[in-house]
N, C-alpha and C positions, 0 to 999 in steps of 0.2 A: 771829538774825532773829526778829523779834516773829510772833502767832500773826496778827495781819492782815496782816500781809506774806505770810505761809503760808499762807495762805486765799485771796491773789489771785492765786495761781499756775494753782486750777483752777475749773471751770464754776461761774459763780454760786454764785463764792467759798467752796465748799462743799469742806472737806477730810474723806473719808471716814472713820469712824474701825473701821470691821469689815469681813470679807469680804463682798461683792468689792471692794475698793482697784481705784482707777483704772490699776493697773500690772497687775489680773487682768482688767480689762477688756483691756489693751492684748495680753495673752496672749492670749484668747481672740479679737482679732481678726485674726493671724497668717493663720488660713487664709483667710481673708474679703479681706485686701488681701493676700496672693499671688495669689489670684487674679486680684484687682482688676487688678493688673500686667500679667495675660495677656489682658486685653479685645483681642478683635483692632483694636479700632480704635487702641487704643495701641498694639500693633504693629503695624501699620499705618503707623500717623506713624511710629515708631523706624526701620522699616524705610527710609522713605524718605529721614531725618535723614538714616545712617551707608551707605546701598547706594554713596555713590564712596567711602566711607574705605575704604584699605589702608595701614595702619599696619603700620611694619617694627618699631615698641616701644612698649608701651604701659605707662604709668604709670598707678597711682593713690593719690590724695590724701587726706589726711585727717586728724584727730585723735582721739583717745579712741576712743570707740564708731565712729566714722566708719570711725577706721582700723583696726579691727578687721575691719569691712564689707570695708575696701579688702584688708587680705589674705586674703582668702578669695576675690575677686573675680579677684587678681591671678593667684594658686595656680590659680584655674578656667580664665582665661583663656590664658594660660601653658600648661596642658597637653594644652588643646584645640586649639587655634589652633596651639599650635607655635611659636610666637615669642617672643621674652622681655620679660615682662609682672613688673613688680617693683611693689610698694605704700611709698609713702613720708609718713613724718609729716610732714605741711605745712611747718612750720617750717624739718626738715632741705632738704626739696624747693628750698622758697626761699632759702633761705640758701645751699647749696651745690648747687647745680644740677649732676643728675647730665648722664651724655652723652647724647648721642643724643635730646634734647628739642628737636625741630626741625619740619620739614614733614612730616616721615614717621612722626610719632608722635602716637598718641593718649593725651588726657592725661583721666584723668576726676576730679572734684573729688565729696568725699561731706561735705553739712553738715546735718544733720536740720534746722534752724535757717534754711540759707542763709547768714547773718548770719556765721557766724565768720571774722574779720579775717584772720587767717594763711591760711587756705584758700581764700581770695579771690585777697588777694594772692598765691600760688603759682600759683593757676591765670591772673591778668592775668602773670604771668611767663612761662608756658607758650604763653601766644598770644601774649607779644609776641615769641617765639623761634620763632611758625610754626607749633606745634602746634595741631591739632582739637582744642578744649577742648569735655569735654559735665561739666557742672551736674548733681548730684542732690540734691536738697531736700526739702524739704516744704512749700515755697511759690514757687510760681511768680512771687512780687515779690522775694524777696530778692535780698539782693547779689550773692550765687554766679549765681541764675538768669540775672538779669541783663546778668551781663557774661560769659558764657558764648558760645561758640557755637552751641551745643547743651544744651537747659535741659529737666532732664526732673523732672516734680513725681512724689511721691510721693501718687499715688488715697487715700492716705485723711491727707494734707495730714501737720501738727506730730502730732505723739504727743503725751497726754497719759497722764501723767504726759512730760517733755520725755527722748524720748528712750532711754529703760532698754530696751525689749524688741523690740516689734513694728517698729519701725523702722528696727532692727539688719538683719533678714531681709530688709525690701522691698528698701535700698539694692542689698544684697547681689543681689538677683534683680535689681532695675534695671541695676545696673554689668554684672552678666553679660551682660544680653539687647543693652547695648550693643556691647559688646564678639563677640557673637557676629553681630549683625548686620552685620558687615563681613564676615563668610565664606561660602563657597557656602550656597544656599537650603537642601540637604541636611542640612546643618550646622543650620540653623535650624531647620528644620522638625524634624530628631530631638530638638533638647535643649527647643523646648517641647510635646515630644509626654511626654519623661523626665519634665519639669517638671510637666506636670499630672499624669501617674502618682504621681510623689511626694507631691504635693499632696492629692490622695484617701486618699492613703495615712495622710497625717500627722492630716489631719480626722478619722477612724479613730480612728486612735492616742490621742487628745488626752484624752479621759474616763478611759481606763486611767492614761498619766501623771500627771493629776490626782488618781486616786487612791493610786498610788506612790509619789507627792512626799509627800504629806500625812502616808503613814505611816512616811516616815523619816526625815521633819523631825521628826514627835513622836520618834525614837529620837534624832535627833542635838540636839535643839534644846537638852539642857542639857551636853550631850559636847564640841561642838565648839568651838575656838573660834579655828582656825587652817586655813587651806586650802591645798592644792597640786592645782593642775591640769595634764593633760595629755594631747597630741593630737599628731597629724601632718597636714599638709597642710592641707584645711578644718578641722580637726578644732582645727589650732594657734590659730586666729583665734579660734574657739568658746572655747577654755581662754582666752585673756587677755581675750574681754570677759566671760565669767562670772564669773571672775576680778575685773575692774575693779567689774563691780558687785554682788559680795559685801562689796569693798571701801565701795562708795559709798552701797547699802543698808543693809546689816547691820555695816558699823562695824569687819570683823575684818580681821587680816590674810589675803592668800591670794596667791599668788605661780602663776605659770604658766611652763610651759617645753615644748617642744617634744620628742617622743618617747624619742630620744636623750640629749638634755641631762638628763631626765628622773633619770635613772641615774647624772649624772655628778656627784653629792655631794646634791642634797636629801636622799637617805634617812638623811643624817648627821642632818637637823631630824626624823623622823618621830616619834611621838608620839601616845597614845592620844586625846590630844582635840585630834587633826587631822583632819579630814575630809581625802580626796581623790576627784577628777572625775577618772575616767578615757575619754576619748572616745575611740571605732574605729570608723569606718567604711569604712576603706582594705583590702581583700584581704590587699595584699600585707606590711603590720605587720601583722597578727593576731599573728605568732608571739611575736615580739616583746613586744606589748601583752600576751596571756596568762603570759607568763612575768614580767615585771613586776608582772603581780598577783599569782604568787605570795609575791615578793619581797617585796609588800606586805602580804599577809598573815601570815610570817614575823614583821613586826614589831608586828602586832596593831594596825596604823592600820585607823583604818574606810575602806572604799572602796565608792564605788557606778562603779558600769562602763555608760556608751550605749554598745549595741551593735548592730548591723546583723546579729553571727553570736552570739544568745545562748546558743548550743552549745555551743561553744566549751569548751576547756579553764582555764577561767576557776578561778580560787583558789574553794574552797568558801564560803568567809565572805563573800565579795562579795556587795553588794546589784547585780542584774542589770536595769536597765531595756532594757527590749526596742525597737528602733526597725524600723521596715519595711527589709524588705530588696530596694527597688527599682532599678529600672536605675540605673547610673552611680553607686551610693552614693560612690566617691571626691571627686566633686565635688556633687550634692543632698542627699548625709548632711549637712551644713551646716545645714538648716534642720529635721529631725525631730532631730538632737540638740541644737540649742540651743534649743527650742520645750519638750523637755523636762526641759534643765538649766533654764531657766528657772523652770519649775512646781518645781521643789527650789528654788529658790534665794527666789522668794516666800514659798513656805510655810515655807520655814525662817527666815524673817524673823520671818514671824508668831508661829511657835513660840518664836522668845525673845523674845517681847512687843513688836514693833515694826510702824512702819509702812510697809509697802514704799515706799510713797509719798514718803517722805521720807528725802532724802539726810542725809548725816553732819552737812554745814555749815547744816541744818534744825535738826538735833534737839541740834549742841552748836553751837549760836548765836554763840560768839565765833571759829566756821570760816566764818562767813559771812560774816563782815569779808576773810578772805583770799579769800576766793571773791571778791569786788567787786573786790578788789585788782587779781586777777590778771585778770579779766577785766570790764572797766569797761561798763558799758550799750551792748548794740550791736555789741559784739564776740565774742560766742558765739552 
């Protein structure tokens, strides 16, 4: 991709070339549109969109980053609610249509864009099978919005840079509040009473991560050059979209797994200039997770650890980022740890001389040809 093709991706054509890159702007606006989300007069309308839905199952949609959003949304909804809530990549969704996609299911579609073809078509498949379809975007014109039943924008519209951070979160809180809006008022009233406590919380937090990122991206930036992440529950969604865009920022490998799985042969690849993400914000793995890192430390891989309980019996070598320890961390730890896996995963861009800003099929130009390939104008 030429550098004017790169240049009209963002405001008056203007591609940054030092901090802040417009992906540190999109960090620093996390707290600014979480909240945006909880204006009562948007919940207000949400409420009164979903107050007849009673969904006996509810699906969510999505691709890449979407569907990251969606299992984390799925996982929250699911353990709240009581009922079983599963997250599916669009593609699979349409293609082989699970059970129970009918009248009595709610189905929600997540496309920062709107515009992505397969997540349209899934969800025009889900209403024509009966299902409450609700739309989340970042434009209240797109095609998802559209032809939705239920079409909810994201308060601070498209990300720019398209998509990488801030984004990820809102979905994530939008899909919840839908989903929570179908259950007694009780139910509602507590989780965004939690949600704004986290929220204050995270605001807090953010200048400290910032400065923690900074200084261990200078230790890893010439170390690393290989990733493994891993989480449980919200924590699994966090490990594969940090994951996906270490990949899509910084060029390198990095692979994710789920807590358990974690243990069950990666530590065959571990290796001094592998970085690993270890997320916990769950009670009841602590034990688990701590023991893990010593395991990891045994093999002299670097590890940095989010953690809700920085007490913890954690391996001495670990670098320990601190995250608030507010109500319900099993399900709002989501958003203070990828707020500040995020802040590592910019600066650690920077530090080996890149542009957050720019994905892989940017900056090695004949991935940009595949990139049109696979998704043709209009269809992402």
């Amino acid at each position: 991709m030429n550098e004017e093709q790169l240049k009209a991706k963002f405001p008056n054509n203007t591609l940054r070339e030092k901090h802040p890159f417009y992906m540190g702007d999109a960090i620093y606006d996390i707290p600014g549109c979480l909240t945006a989300c909880l204006q009562p007069e948007l919940l207000t309308a949400m409420r009164d969109a979903m107050k007849n839905i009673q969904p006996e199952h509810i699906f969510t949609v999505g691709c890449g980053t979407s569907y990251n959003a969606c299992q984390a949304v799925a996982y929250t909804l699911q353990t709240m609610l009581n009922i079983p809530a599963r997250a599916y990549d669009a593609h699979d969704f349409y293609v082989d249509i699970p059970p129970h996609v009918n009248e009595k299911a709610l189905v929600i579609s997540i496309s920062q864009s709107g515009q992505t073809l397969i997540a349209s078509q899934a969800q025009q498949k889900a209403c024509d099978l009966g299902a409450f379809t609700v739309g989340l975007s970042g434009s209240a014109q797109s095609r998802l919005a559209q032809t939705a039943d239920y079409a909810v924008t994201d308060p601070y519209l498209i990300e720019i840079p398209f998509g990488k951070t801030r984004s990820y979160l809102s979905s994530i809180l939008q899909g919840m509040l839908v989903g929570v809006f179908t259950a007694p008022k009780a139910t509602q009233d507590t989780f965004i009473e939690q949600a704004n406590e986290m929220l204050a919380a995270l605001r807090n937090a953010m200048p400290l991560w910032e400065k923690e990122a900074k200084e261990l991206a200078e230790k890893w930036g010439d170390l690393t050059v290989h990733y493994i992440l891993t989480g449980f529950g919200v924590q699994k969604a966090n490990a594969d979209e940090v994951g996906l865009k270490i990949i899509e920022v910084i060029g390198e490998s990095a692979t994710s797994y789920g807590l358990e799985e974690f243990t069950h042969g990666p530590n065959a690849a571990f290796r001094e200039d592998m970085g690993i993400f270890l997320l916990q914000t769950d009670q009841r793995t602590l034990d688990k997770a701590t023991r893990i890192s010593e395991g990891i430390e045994m093999s002299r891989t670097p590890l940095v650890i989010f953690t809700n309980q920085p007490q913890a019996a954690w391996a001495a070598s670990a670098h320990i980022i601190s995250l608030p320890d507010t109500a319900n961390m099993q399900q709002f730890g989501v958003f203070p740890a990828a707020t500040a896996a995020q802040f590592l995963m910019y600066y650690l861009a920077i530090a080996k001389g890149m542009n957050p800003d720019i994905n892989g099929h940017d900056f090695r130009p004949h991935l940009g040809d595949v990139y049109e390939y696979f998704f043709p104008a209009g269809t992402h």
